[in-house]
N, CA, C and O of each residue as an XYZ file, in Angstrom:
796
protein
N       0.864     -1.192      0.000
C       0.000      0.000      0.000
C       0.897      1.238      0.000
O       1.890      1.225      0.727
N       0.590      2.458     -0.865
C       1.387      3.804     -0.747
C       1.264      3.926      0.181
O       0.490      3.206      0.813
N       2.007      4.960      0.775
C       1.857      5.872      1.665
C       0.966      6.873      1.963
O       1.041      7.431      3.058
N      -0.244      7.330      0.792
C      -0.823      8.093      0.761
C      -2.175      7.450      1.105
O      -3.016      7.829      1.919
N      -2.180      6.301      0.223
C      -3.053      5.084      0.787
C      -3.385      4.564      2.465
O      -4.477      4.346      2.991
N      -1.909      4.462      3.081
C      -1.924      4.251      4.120
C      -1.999      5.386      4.790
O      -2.321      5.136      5.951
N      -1.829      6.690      4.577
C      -2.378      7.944      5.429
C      -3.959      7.935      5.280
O      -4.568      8.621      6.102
N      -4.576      7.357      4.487
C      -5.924      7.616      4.133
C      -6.644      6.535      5.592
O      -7.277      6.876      6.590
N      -6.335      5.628      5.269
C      -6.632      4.321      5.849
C      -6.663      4.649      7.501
O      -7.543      4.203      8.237
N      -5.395      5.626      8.025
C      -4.622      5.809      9.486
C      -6.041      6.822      9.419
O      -6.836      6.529     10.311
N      -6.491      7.951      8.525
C      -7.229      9.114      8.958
C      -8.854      8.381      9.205
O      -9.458      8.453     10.275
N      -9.201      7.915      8.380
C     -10.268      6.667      8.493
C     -10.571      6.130      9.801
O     -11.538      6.502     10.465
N      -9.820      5.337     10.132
C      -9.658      4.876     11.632
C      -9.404      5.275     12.520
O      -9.109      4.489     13.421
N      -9.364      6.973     12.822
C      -8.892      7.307     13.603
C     -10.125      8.349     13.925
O     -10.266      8.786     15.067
N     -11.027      8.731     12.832
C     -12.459      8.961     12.557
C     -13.540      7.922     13.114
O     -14.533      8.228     13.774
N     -13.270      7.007     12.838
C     -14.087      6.027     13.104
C     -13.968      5.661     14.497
O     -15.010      5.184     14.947
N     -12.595      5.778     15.665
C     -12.650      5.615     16.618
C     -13.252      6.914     17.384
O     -14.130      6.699     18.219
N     -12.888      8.071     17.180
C     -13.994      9.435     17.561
C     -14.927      8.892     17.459
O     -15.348      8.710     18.602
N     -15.478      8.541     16.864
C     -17.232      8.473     16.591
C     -17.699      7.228     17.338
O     -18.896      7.237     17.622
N     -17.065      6.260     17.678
C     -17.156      5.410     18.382
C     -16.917      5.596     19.950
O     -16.945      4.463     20.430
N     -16.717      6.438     20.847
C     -16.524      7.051     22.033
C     -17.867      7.137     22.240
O     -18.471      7.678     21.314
N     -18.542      6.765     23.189
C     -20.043      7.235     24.134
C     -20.187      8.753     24.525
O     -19.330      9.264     25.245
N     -20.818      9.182     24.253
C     -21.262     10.602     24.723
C     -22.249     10.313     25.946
O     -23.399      9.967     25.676
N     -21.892     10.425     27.135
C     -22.811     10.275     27.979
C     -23.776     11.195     28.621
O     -23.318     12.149     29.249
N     -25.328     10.991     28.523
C     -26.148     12.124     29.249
C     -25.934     12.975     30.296
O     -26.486     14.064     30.455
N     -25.051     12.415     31.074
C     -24.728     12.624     32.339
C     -23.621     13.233     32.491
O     -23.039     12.982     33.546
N     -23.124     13.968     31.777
C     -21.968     14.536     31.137
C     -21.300     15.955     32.219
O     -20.147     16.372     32.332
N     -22.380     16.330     32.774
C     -22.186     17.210     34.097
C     -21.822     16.665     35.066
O     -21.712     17.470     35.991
N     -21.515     15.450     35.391
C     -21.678     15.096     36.252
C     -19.801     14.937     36.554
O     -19.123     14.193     35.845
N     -19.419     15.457     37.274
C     -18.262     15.761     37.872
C     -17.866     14.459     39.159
O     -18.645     14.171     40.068
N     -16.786     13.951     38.996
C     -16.013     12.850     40.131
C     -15.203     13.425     40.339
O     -14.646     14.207     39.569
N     -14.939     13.192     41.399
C     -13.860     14.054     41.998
C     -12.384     12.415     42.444
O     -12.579     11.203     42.345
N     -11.359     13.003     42.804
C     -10.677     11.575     43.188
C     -10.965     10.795     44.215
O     -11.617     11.205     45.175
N     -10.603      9.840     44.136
C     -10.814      8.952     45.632
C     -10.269      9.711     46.673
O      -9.263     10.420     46.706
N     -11.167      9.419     47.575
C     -10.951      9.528     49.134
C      -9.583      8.625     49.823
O      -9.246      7.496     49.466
N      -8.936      9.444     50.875
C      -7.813      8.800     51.195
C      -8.290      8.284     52.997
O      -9.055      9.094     53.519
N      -8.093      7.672     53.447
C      -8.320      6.778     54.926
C      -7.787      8.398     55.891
O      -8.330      8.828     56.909
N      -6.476      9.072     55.079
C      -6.030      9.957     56.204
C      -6.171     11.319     55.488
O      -5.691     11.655     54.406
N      -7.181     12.245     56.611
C      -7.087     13.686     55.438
C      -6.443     14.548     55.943
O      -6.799     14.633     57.119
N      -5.293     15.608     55.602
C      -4.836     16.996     56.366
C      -6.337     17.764     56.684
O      -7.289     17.855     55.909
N      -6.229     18.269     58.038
C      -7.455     19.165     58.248
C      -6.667     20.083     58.667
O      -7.038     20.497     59.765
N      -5.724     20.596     58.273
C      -5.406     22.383     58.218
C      -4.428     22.400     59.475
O      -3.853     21.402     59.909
N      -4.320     23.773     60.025
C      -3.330     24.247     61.058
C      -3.452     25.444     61.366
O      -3.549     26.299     60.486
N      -3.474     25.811     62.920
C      -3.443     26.728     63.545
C      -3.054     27.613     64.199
O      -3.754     27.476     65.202
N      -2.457     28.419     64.372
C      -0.885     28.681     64.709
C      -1.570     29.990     66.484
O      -2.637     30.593     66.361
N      -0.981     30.090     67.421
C      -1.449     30.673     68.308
C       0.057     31.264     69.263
O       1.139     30.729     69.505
N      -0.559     32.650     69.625
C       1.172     33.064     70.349
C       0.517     33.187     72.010
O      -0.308     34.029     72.366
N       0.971     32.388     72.658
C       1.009     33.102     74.138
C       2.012     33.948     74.867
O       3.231     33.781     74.886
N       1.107     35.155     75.638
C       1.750     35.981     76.442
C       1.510     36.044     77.614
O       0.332     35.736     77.794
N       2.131     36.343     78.734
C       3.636     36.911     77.880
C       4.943     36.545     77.565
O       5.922     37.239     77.289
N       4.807     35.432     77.644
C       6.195     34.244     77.224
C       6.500     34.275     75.757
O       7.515     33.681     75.392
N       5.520     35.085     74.581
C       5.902     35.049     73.322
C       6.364     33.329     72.950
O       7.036     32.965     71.985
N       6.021     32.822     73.581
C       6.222     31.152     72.522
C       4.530     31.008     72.019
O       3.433     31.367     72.447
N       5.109     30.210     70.779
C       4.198     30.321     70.162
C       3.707     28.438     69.614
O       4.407     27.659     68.967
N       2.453     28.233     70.116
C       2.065     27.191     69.622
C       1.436     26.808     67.997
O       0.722     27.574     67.350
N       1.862     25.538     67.574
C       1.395     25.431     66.287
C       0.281     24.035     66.361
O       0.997     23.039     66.464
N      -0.975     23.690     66.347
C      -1.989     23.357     66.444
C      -1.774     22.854     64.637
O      -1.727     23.615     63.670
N      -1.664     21.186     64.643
C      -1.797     20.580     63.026
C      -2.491     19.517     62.823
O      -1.959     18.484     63.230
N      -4.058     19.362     62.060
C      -5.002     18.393     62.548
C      -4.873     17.165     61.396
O      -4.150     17.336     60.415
N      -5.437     16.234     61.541
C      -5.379     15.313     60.493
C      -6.695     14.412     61.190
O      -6.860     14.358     62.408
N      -7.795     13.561     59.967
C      -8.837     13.311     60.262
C      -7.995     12.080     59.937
O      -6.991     11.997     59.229
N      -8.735     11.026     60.717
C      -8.240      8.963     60.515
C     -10.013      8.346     60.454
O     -10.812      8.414     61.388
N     -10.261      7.790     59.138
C     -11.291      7.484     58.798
C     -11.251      6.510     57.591
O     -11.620      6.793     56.452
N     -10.661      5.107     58.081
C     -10.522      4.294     57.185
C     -11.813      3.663     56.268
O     -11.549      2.899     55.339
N     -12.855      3.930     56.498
C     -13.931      3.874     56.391
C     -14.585      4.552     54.807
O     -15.416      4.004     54.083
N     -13.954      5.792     54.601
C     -13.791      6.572     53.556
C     -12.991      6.300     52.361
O     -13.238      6.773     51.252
N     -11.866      5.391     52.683
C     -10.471      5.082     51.894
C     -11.237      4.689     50.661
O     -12.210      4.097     51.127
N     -11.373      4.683     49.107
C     -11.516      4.821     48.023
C     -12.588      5.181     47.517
O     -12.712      5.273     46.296
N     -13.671      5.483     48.461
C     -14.501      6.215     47.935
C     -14.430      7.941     47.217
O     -13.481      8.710     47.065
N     -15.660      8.045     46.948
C     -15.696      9.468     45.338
C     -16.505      9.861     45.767
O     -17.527      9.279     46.131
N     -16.100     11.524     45.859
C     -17.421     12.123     45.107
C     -18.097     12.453     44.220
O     -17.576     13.076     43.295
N     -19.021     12.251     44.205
C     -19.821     12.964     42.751
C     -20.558     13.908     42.615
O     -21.620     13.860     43.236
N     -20.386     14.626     42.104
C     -21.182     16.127     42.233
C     -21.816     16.274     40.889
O     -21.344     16.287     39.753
N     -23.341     16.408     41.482
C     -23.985     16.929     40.095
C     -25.087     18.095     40.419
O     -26.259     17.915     40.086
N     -24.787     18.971     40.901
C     -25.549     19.884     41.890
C     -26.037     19.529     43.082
O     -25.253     19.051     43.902
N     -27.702     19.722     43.479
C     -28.129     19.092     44.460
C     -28.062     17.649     44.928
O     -28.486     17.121     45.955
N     -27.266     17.058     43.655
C     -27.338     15.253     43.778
C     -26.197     14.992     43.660
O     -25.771     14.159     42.860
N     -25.176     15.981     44.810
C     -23.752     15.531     44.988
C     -24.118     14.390     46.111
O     -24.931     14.465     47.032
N     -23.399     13.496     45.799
C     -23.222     12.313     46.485
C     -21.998     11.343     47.177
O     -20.974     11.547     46.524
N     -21.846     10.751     47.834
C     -20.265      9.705     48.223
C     -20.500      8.520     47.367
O     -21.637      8.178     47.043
N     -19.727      8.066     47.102
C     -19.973      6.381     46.280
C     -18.423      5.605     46.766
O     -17.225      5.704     46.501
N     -19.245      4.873     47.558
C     -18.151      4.274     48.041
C     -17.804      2.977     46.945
O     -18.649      2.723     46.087
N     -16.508      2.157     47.011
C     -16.152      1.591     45.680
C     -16.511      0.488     45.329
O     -16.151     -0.185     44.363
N     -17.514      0.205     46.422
C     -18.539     -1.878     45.633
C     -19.417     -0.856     45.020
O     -20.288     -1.577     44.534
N     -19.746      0.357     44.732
C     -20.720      1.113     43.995
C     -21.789      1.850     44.647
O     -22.619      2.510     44.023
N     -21.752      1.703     46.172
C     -22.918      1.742     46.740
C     -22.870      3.286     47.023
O     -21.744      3.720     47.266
N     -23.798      4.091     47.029
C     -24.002      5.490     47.853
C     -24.056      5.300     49.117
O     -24.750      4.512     49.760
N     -23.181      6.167     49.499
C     -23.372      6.802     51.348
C     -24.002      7.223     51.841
O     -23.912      8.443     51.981
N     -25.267      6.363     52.552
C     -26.079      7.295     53.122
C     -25.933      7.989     54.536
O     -26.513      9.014     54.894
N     -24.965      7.158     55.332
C     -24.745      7.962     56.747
C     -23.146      8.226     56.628
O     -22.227      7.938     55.862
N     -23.310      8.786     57.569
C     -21.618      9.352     58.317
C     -20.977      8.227     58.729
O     -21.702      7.451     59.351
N     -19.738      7.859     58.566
C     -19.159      6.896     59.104
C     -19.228      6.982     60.515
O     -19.067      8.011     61.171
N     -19.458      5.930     60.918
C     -20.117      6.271     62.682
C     -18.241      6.511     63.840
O     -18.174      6.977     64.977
N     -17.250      6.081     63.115
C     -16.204      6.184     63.911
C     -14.925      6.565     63.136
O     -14.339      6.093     62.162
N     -14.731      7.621     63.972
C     -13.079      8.434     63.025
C     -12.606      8.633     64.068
O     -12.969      8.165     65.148
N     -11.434      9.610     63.775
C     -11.016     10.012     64.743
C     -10.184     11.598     64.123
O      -9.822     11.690     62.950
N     -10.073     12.248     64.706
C      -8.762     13.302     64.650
C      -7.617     13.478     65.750
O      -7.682     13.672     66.964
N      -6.076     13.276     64.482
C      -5.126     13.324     65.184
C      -4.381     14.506     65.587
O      -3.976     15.023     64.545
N      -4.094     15.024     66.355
C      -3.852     16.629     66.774
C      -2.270     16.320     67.754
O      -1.949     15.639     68.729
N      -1.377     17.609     66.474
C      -0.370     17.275     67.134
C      -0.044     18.704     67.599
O       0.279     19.507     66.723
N      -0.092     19.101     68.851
C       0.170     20.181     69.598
C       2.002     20.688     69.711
O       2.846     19.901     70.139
N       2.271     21.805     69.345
C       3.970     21.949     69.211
C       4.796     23.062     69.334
O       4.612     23.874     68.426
N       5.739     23.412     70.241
C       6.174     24.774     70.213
C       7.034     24.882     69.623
O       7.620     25.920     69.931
N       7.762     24.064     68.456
C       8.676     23.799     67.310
C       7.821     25.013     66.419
O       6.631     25.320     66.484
N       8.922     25.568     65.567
C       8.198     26.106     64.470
C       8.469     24.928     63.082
O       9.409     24.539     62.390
N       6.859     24.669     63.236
C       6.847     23.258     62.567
C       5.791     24.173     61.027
O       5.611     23.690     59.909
N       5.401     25.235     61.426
C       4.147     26.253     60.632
C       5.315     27.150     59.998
O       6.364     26.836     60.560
N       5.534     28.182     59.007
C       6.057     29.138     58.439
C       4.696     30.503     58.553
O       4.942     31.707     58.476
N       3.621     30.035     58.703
C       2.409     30.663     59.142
C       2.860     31.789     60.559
O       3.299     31.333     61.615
N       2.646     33.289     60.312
C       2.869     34.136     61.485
C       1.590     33.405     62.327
O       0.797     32.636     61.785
N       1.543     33.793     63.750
C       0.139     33.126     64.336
C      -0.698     34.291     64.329
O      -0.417     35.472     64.532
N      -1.809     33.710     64.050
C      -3.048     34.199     63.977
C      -4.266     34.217     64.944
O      -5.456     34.228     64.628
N      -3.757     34.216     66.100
C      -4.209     34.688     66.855
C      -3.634     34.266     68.082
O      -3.027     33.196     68.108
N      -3.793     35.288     69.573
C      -3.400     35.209     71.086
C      -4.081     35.024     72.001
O      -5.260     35.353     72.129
N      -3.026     34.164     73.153
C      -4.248     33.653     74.305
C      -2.762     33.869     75.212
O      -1.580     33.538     75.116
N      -3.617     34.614     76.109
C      -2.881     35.310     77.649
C      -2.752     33.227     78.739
O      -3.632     32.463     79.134
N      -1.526     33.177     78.772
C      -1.161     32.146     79.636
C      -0.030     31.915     80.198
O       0.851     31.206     79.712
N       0.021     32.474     81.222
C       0.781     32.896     82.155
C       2.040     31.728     82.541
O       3.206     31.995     82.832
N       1.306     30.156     82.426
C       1.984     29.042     82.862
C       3.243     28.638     81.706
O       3.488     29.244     80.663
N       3.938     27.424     82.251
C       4.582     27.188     81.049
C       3.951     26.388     80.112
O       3.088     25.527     80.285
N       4.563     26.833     78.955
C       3.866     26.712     77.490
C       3.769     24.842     77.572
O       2.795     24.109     77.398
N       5.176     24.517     77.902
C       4.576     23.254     77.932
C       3.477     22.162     78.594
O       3.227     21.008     78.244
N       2.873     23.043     79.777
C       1.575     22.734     80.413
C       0.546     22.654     79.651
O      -0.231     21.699     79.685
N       0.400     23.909     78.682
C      -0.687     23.960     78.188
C      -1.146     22.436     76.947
O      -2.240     21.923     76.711
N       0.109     22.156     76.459
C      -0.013     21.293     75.485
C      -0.483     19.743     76.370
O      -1.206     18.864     75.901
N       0.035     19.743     77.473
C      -0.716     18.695     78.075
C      -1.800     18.348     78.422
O      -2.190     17.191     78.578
N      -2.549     19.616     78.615
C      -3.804     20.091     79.255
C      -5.067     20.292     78.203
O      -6.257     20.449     78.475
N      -4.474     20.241     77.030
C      -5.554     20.346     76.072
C      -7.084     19.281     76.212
O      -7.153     18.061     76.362
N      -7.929     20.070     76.119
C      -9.300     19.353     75.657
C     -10.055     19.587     74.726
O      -9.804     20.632     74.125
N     -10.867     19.024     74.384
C     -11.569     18.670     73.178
C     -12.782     18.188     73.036
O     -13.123     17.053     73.368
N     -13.880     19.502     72.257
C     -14.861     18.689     71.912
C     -15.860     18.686     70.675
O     -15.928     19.796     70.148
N     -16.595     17.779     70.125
C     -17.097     17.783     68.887
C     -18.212     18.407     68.796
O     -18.865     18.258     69.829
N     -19.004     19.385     67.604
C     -20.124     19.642     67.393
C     -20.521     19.330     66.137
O     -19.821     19.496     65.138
N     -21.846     18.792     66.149
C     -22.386     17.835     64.915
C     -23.282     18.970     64.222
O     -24.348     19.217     64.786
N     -23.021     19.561     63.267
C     -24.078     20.538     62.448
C     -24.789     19.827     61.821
O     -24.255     19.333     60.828
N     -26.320     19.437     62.097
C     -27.198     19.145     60.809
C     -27.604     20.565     60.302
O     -27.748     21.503     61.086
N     -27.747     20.656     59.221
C     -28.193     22.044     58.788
C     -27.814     23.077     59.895
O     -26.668     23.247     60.311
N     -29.492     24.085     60.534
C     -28.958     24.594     61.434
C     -28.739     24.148     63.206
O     -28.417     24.942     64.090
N     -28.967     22.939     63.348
C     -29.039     22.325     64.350
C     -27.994     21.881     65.048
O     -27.481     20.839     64.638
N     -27.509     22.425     66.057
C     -25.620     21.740     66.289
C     -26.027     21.308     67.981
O     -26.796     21.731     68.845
N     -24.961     20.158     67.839
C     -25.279     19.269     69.294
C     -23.332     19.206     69.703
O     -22.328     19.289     68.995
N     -23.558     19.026     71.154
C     -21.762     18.514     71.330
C     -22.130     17.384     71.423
O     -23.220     16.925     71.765
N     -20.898     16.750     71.009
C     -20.829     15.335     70.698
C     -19.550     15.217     71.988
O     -18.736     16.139     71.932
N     -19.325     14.217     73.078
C     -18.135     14.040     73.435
C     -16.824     12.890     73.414
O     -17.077     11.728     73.734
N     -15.875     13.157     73.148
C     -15.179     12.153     72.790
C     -15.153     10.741     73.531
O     -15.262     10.663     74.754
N     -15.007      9.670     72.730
C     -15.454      7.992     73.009
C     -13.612      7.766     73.833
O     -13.328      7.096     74.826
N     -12.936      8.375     73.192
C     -11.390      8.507     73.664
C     -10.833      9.508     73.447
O     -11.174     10.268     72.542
N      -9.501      9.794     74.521
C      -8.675     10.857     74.237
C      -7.582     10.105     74.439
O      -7.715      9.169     75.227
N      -6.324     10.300     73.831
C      -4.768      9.396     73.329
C      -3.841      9.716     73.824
O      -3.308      8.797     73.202
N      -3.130     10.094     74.313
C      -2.018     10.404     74.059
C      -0.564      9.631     73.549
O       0.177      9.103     74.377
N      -0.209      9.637     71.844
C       0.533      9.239     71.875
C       1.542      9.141     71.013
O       1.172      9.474     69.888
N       3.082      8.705     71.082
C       4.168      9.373     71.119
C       4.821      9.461     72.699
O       4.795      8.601     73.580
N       5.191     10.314     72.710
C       6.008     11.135     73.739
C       5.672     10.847     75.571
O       5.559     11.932     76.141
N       5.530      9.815     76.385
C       4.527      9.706     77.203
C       4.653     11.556     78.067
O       5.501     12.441     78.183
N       3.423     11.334     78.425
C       3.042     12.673     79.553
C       3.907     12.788     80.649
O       3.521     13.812     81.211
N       4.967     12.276     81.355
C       5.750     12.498     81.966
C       7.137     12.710     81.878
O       7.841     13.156     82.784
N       7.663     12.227     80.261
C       8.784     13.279     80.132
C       8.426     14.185     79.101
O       7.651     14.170     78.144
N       9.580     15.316     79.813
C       8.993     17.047     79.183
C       9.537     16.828     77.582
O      10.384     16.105     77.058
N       8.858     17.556     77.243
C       8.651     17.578     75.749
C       7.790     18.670     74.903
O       6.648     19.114     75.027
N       8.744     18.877     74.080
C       8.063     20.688     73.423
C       6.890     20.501     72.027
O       6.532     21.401     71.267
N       6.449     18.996     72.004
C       5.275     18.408     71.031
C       4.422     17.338     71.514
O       4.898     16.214     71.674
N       2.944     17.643     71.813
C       2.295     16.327     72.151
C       1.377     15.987     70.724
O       1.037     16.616     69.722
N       1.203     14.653     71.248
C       0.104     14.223     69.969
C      -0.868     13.474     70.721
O      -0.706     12.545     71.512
N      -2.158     14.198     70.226
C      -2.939     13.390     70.580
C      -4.736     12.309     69.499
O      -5.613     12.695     68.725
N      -4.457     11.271     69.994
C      -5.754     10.611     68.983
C      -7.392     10.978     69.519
O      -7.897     10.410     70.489
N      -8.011     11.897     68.799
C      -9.456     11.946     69.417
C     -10.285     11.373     68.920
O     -10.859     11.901     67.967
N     -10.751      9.808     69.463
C     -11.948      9.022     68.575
C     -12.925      9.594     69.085
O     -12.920     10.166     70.175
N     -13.899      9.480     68.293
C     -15.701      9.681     68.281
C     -16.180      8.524     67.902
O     -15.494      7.861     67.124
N     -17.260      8.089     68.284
C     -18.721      6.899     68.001
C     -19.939      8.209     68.029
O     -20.601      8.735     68.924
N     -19.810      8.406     66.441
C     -21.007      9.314     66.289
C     -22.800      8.773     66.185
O     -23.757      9.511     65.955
N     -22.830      7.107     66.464
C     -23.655      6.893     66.081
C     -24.237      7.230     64.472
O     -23.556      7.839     63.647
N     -25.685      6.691     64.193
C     -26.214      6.750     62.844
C     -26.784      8.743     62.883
O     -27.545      9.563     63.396
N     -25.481      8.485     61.716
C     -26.006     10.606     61.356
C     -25.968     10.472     59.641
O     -25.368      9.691     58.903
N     -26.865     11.573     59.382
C     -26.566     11.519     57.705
C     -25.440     11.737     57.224
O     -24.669     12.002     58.147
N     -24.950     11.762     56.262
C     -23.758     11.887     55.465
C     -23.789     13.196     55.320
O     -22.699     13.766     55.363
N     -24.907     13.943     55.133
C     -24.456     15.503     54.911
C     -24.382     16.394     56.372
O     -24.495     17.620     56.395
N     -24.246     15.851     57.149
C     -23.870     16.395     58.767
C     -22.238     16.977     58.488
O     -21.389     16.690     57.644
N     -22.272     17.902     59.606
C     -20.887     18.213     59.154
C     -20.174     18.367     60.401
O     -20.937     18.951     61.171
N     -18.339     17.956     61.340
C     -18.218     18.238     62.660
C     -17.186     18.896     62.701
O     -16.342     18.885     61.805
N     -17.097     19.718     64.002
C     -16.350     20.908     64.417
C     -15.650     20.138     65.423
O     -16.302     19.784     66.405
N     -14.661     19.881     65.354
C     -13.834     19.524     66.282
C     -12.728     20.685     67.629
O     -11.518     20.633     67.850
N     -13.674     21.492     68.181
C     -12.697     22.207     69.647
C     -11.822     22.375     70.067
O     -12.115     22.412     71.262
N     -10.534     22.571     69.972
C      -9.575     22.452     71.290
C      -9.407     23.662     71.839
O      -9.176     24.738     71.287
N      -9.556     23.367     73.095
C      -9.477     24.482     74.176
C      -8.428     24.418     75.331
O      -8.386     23.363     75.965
N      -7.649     25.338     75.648
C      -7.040     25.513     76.839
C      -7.039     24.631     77.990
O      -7.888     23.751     77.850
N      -6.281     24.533     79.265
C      -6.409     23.698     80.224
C      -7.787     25.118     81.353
O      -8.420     24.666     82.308
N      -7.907     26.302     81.032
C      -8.627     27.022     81.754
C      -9.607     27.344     80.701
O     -10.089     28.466     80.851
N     -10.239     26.397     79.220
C     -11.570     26.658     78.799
C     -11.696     27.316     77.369
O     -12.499     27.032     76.479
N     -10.412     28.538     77.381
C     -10.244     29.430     76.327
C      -9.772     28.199     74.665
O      -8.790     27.498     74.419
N     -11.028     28.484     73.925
C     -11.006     27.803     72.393
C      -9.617     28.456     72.006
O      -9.156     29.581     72.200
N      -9.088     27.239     71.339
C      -7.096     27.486     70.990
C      -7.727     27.634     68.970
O      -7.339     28.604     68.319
N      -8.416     26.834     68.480
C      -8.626     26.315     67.175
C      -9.598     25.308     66.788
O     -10.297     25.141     67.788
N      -9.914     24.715     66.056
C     -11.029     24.315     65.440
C     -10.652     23.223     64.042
O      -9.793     23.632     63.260
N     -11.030     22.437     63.885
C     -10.994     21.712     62.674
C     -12.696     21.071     62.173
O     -13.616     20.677     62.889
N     -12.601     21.174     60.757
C     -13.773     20.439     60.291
C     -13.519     19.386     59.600
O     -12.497     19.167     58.949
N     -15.054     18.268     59.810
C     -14.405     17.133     58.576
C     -16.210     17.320     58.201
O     -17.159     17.480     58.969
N     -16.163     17.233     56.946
C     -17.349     17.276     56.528
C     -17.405     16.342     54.963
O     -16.424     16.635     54.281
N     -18.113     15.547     54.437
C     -18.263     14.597     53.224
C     -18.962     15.525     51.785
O     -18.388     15.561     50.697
N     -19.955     16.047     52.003
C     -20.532     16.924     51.324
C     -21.015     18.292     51.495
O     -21.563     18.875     50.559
């Protein structure tokens, strides 16, 4: 066959495979990537005075439960699809967030905001508490933690980073609920905040 022949033949088939591609109705319909078991939930950076050390607050959600599922967004009929195919209809009833408390400059972030604490800085990181609020729409409840962790570093030698694991048993909630996770001071004062929300 020429060459001109065989350019004809290559343009042919290469027509014929275009036209052979599905155009699907559903063509709006946007996936997003799989879901990972571990998500970054942000960072908080906080200066106490008058000691000027400055804490860095870095959250991460643990929700193996989520691991390869998608979203799909098609306006009001954004959805989870987890990967045997099935839609999500509730919240995974158990996660956790891991919170690693630190007076390392572990952030390049100036802090963004101050809390008067007189004690040493490394008290405060021990002393941290924590608690969840469940937003349905406008409806918010505290939720309180099923466990608090500490771990890494044990609580009795000094140390300028704690970590801690905060599980929840949220019970059956919808999937479009959304939670605020707290941490507050050893005297009450809110340090930062994390959300994990599906849709």
């Amino acid at each position: 066959m020429s060459t001109e022949g065989l350019n004809k033949l290559t343009a042919a088939l290469l027509a014929f495979a275009l036209l052979a591609v599905p155009v699907w109705p559903n063509s709006a319909v946007d996936i997003a990537p799989s879901l990972r078991g571990v998500i970054p939930a942000g960072y908080q950076v906080i200066r106490l005075q008058p000691s000027g050390a400055v804490v860095s607050l870095l959250g991460l959600i643990e929700c193996p439960e989520i691991k390869g599922a998608r979203q799909v967004s098609k306006g009001l009929d954004s959805r989870i699809v987890l990967p045997d195919g099935n839609t999500m209809q509730r919240f995974p009833r158990h996660f956790s967030f891991r919170i690693t408390a630190s007076l390392r400059k572990t952030v390049i972030d100036p802090p963004s905001a101050s809390l008067s604490y007189s004690r040493d800085p490394s008290d405060l990181l021990l002393g941290l508490k924590f608690k969840l609020r469940d937003y349905d729409a406008l409806v918010s409840k505290e939720l309180k933690p099923e466990s608090v962790r500490m771990i890494g570093v044990p609580a009795d030698i000094p140390y300028d980073e704690r970590v801690f694991r905060v599980s929840f048993d949220i019970g059956e909630r919808p999937v479009t609920d959304r939670f605020m996770l707290e941490i507050y001071s050893p005297e009450g004062e809110q340090l930062g905040r994390f959300c994990f929300e599906l849709l």
